[in-house]
Each structure stands twice: as C-alpha cells, then as structure tokens.
N, C-alpha and C positions, 0 to 999 in steps of 0.2 A: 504494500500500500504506500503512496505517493501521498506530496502533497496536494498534487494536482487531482487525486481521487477524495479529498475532502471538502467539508463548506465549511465556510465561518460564518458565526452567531455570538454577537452581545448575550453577557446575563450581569443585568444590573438587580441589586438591594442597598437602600438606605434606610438608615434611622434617622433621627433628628442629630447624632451627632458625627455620623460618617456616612460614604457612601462608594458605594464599590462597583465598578461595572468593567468585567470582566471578558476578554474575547475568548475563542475556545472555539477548535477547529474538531467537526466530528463527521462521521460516515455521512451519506444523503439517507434520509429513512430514520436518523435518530430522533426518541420523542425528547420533547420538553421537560418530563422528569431527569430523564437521562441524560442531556443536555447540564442539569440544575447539578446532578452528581456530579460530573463530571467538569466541571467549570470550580469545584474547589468552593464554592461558597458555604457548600453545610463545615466543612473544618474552619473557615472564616470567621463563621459566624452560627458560634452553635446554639441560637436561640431559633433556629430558622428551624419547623418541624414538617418536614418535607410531605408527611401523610395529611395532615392540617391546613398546609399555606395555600392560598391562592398564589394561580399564576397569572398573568398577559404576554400580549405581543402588541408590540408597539400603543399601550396605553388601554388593551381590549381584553377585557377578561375573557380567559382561555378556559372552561370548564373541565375538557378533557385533559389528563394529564400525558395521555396518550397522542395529542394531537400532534404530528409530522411538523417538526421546525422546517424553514425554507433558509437558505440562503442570505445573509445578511439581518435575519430575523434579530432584533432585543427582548429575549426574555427576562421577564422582569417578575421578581417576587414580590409580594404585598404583603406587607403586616397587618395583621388584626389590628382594628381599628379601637384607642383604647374607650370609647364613648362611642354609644352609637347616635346619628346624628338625628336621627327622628326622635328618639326622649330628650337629645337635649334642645332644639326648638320647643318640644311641648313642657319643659321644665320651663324654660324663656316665657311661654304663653303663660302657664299658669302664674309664675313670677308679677309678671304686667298685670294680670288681671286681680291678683292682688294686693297691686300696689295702687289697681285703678279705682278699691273698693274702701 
C-alpha cells in the first residue's frame, strides 16, 4: 500500500480551553468511527467516549457511525452539551415572568 492508495481527512475536537484538529490519511471505505480511532484523538483526549459522542462532517450531524468518510472530509466530535438549551430559555421565561409579577 502506497501513499497514492490513500485519502486524507481532518478530525477536529475542542473544548473551551484547546482544540485539536488532526489530519490522518486512511484506506477509501474507512468509517468515521474508525477514522476517530485512528487519528489518535481518544489517547489525546480521554474524556472523548467514542460509544456516546456524536459525530459530523463538515458542521452536519453524522448519525451513522458507520457512515463512508470521503476525501478531504473534517470529522468532527461534539461534546455533550453541558445545559441543555430548551430548559435554559424556559428557566429565562419563567425568570421574567416572575420578575414581571
């Protein structure tokens, strides 16, 4: 196997206080999980729970973890969100509403 028998793909993850985005050349056919191993980020950063995390490509939540990387693809991990954002607008609502009362 060649270099010329490979693709290359981005896999970026940040936190609020680093952010890592890693290139990683791998067979045509490889998935996004496998991509994720293999780009060294779970030894980086072992808060990253590869059965648990959502993935994307290019800013689009990817469901499948199976789904076929392309060529030049940025897979990208996402952290659990630490609030979710529907209770805290409806915390904000009810806040105003009784501060209107």
């Amino acid at each position: 196997m060649s270099d010329d028998d490979l693709i290359t793909v981005e896999v970026a993850y940040a936190r609020p206080d680093v952010q890592c985005l890693l290139e990683v050349k791998v067979l045509p056919g490889t998935t996004l999980v496998d991509v994720v191993r293999r780009s060294g980020m779970l030894e980086r950063f072992p808060e990253i729970d590869i059965d648990a995390a959502v993935f994307g490509i290019f800013g689009r939540v990817v469901k499948n973890p199976l789904h076929v990387v392309h060529p030049f693809d940025r897979v990208e991990i996402y952290r659990p969100l630490p609030n979710d954002p529907k209770d805290l607008r409806a915390a904000r609502a009810q806040a105003q509403r009784a501060k209107e009362e």
